[in-house]
TORLO-874225 format. One record per residue (C-alpha): residue in three letters; x, y, z; residue number from 1. Coordinates in steps of 0.2 Angstrom, whole numbers, plus 5000, padded with zeros to 4 digits. Example, Ala and Ser with C-alpha at 12.3 -4.5 7.8 and 13.67 -1.06 7.14 Angstrom:
2
> ALA, 5062, 4978, 5039, 1
> SER, 5068, 4995, 5036, 2
END
This chain:
244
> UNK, 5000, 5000, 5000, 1
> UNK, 5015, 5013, 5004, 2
> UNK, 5024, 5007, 4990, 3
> UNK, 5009, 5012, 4978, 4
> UNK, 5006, 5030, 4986, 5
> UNK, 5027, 5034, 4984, 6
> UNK, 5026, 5037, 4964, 7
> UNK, 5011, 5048, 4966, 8
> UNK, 5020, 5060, 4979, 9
> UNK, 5033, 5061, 4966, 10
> UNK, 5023, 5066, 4954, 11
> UNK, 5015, 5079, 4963, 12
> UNK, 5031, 5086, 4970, 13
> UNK, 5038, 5086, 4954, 14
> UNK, 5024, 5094, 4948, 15
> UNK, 5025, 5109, 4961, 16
> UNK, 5044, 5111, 4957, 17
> UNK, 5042, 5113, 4939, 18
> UNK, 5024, 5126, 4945, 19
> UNK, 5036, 5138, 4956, 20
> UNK, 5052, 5140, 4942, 21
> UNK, 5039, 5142, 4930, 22
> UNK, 5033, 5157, 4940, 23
> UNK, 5050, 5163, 4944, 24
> UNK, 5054, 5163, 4928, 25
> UNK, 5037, 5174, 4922, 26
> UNK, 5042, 5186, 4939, 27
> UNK, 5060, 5189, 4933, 28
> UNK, 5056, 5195, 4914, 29
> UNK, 5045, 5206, 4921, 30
> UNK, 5057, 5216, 4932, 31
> UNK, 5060, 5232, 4922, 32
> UNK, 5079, 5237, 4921, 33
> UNK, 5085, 5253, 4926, 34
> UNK, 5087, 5267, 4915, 35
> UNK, 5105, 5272, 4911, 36
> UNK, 5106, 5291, 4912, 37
> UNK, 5121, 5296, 4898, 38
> UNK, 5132, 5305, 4907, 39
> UNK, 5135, 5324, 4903, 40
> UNK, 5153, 5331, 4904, 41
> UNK, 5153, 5350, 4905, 42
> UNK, 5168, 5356, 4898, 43
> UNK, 5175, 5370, 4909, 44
> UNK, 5190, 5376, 4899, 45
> UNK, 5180, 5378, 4883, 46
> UNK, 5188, 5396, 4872, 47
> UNK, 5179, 5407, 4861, 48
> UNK, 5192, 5405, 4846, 49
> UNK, 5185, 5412, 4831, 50
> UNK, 5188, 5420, 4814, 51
> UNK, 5181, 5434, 4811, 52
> UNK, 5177, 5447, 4795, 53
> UNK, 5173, 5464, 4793, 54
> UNK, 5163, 5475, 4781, 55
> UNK, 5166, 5494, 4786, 56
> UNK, 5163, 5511, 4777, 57
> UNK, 5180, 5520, 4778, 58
> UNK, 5182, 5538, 4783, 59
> UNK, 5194, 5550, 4784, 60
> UNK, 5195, 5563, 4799, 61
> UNK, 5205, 5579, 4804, 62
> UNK, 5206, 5583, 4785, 63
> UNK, 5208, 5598, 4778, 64
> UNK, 5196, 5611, 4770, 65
> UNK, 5185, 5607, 4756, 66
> UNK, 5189, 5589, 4756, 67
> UNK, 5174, 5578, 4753, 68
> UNK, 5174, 5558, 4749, 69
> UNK, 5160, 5551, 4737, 70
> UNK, 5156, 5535, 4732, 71
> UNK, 5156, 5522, 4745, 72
> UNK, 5173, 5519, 4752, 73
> UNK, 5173, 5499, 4755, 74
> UNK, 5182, 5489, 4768, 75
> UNK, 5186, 5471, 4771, 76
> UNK, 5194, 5461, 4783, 77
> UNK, 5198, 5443, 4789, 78
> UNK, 5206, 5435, 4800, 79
> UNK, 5209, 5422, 4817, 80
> UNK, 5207, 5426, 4835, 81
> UNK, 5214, 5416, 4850, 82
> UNK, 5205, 5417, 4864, 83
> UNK, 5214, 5417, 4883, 84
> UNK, 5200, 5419, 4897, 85
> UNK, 5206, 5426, 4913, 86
> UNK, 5192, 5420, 4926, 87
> UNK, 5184, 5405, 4931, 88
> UNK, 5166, 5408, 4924, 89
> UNK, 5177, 5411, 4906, 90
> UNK, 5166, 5429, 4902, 91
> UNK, 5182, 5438, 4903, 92
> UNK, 5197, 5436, 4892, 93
> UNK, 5209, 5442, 4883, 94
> UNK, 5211, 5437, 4864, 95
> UNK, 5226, 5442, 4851, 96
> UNK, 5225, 5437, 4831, 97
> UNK, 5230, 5437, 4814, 98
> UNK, 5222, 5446, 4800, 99
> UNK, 5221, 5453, 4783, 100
> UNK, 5216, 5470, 4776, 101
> UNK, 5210, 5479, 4761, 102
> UNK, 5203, 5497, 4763, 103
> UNK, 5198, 5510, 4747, 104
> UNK, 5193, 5527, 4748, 105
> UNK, 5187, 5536, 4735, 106
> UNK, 5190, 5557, 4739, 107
> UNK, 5194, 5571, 4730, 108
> UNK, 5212, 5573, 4738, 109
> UNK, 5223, 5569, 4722, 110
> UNK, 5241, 5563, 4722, 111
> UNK, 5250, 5566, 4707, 112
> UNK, 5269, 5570, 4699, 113
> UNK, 5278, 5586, 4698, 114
> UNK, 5291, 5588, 4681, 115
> UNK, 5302, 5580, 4694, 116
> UNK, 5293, 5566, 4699, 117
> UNK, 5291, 5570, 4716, 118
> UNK, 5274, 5569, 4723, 119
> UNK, 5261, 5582, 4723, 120
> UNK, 5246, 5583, 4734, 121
> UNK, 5231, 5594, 4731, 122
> UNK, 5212, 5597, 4735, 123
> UNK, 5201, 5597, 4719, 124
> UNK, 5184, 5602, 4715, 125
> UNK, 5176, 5584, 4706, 126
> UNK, 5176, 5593, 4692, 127
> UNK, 5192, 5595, 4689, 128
> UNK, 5197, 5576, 4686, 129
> UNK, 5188, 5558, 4679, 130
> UNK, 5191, 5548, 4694, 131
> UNK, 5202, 5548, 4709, 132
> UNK, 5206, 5533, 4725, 133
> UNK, 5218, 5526, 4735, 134
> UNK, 5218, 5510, 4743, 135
> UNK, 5230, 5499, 4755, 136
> UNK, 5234, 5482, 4760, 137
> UNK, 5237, 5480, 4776, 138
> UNK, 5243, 5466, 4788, 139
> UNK, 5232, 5467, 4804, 140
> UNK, 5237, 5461, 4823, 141
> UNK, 5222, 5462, 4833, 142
> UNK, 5223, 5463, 4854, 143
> UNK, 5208, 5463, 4864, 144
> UNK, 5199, 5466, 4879, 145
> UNK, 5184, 5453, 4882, 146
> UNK, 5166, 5453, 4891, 147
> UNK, 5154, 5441, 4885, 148
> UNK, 5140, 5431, 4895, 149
> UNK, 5143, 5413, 4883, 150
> UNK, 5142, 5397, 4891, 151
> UNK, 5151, 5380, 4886, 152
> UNK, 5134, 5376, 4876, 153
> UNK, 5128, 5392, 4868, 154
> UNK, 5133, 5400, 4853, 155
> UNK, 5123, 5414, 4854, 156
> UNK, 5126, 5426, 4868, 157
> UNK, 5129, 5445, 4870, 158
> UNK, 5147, 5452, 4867, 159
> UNK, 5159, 5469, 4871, 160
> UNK, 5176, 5467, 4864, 161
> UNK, 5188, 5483, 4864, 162
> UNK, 5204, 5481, 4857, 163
> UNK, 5220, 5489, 4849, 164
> UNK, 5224, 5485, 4831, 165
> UNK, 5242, 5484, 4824, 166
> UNK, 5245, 5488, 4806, 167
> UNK, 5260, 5487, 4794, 168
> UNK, 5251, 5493, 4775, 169
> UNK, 5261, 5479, 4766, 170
> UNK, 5256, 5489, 4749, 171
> UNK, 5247, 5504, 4743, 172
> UNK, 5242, 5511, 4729, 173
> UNK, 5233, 5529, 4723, 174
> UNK, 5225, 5532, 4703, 175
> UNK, 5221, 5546, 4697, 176
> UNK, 5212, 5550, 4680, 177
> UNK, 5212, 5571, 4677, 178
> UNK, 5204, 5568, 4660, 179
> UNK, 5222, 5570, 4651, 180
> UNK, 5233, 5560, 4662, 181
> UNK, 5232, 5543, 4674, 182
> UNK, 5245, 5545, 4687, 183
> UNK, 5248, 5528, 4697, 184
> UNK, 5257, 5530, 4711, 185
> UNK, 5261, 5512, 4722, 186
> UNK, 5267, 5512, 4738, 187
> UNK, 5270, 5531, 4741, 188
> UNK, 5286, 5536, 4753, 189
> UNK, 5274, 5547, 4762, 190
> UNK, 5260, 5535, 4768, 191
> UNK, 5264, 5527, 4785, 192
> UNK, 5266, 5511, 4782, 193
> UNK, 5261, 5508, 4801, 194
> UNK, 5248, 5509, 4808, 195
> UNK, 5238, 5507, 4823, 196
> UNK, 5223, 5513, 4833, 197
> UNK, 5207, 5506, 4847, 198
> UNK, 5194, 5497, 4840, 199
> UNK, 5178, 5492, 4848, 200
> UNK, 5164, 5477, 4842, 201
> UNK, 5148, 5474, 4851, 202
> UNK, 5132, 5463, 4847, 203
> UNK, 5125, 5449, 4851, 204
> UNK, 5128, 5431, 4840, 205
> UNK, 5135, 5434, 4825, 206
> UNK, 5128, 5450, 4821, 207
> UNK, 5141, 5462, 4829, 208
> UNK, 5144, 5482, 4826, 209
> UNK, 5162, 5489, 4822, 210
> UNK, 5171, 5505, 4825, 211
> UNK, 5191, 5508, 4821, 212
> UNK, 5200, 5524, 4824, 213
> UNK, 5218, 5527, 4818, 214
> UNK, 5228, 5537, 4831, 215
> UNK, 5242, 5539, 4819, 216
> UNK, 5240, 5550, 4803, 217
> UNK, 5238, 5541, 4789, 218
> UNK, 5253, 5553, 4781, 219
> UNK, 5270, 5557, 4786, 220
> UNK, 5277, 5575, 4786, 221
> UNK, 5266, 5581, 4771, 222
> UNK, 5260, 5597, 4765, 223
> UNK, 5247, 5600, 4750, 224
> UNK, 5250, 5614, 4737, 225
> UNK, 5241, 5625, 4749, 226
> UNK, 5252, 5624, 4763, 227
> UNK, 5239, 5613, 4774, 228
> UNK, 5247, 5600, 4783, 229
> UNK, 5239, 5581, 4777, 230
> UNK, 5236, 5574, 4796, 231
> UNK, 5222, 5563, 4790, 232
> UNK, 5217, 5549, 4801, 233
> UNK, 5207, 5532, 4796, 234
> UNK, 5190, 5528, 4802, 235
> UNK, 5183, 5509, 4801, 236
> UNK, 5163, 5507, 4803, 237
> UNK, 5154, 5494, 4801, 238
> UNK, 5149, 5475, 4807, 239
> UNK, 5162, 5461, 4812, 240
> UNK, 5156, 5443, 4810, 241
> UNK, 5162, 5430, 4820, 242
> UNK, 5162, 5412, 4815, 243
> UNK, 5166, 5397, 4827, 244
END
């Protein structure tokens, strides 16, 4: 009689075992996994290094009577800016670069040759000649001051840079058409090749107004037919770009 009841106990505790990993089983699938959370790294030494362009209208200032400019003077500019910040939340630095420079103004101060060959400067009525310009090349050496309010994440943010530019007028070049005679003067003696002045840039994004100021004339020790002394300085106005 015991003997007959044994297999059936097996059974049923075979049974139950197979029941309660079945179940296991079913309870462990459905355990949800946590979510892994990527892991964000700010970076805290991030730099504002940028190139930069500039499209300015150029003026002169301190010029002498009756000299007026017409058309519209153009300038350009490009070049690369290293950026050095100087505090912990990175909004202020300092920043120096390398550049290039092309600048044309279009006036009615005219620069031609005496029976000599030596160079003659004058103030003419528009009348009296076709076409008159000068423009220079100029290799640029940018230093600034920096405020901005950027993060490590943001590309847009407000901006004051003020600066000093240094630079060397690598060649230059004035035309002259009086109607009888074009006089093509390069790289004039008398134009100071260096030059340098404060600049300021403000905006916000890439959208940033531009003023330059030449503190040296842009002549040396020159004198027009009238006796006035040429102590013309450059001015630069405009918008700077800057490009990540």
């Amino acid at each position: 009689m015991k003997n007959s009841l044994k297999p059936k106990y097996d059974m049923r505790l075979l049974f139950s075992c197979f029941f309660l990993v079945s179940f296991l089983n079913v309870f462990s699938q459905q355990e949800t996994k946590p979510k892994i959370e990527p892991i964000v790294k700010i970076d805290s030494l991030y730099r504002e290094d940028q190139f930069y362009t500039t499209i300015t209208y150029n003026l002169f200032s301190n010029i002498p009577a009756d000299l007026k400019q017409n058309k519209f003077s153009l300038g350009i500019s490009a070049g690369f800016l290293r950026d050095m910040p100087i505090n912990k939340n990175r909004t202020f630095a300092i920043a120096a670069g390398l550049g290039l420079s092309y600048q044309n103004f279009f006036q009615n101060l005219t620069i031609s040759k005496d029976g000599s060959g030596a160079s003659v400067y004058q103030v003419n009525d528009y009348n009296e000649f076709v076409s008159n310009r000068y423009r220079q090349y100029l290799v640029d050496v940018p230093i600034e001051f920096r405020w901005r309010n950027s993060t490590f994440d943001s590309y847009k943010f407000w901006r004051v840079y003020l600066g000093v530019k240094l630079s060397y007028a690598f060649a230059t070049k004035s035309v002259l058409d009086d109607g009888e005679t074009t006089y093509k003067i390069s790289n004039d003696s008398n134009i100071n090749q260096f030059q340098y002045g404060p600049y300021l840039s403000a905006g916000y994004n890439t959208w940033n107004l531009y003023i330059y100021y030449g503190l040296n004339p842009l002549f040396k020790s020159v004198k027009t037919l009238s006796g006035e002394n040429l102590d013309i300085r450059t001015i630069n106005a405009g918008l700077i770009f800057y490009i990540l």
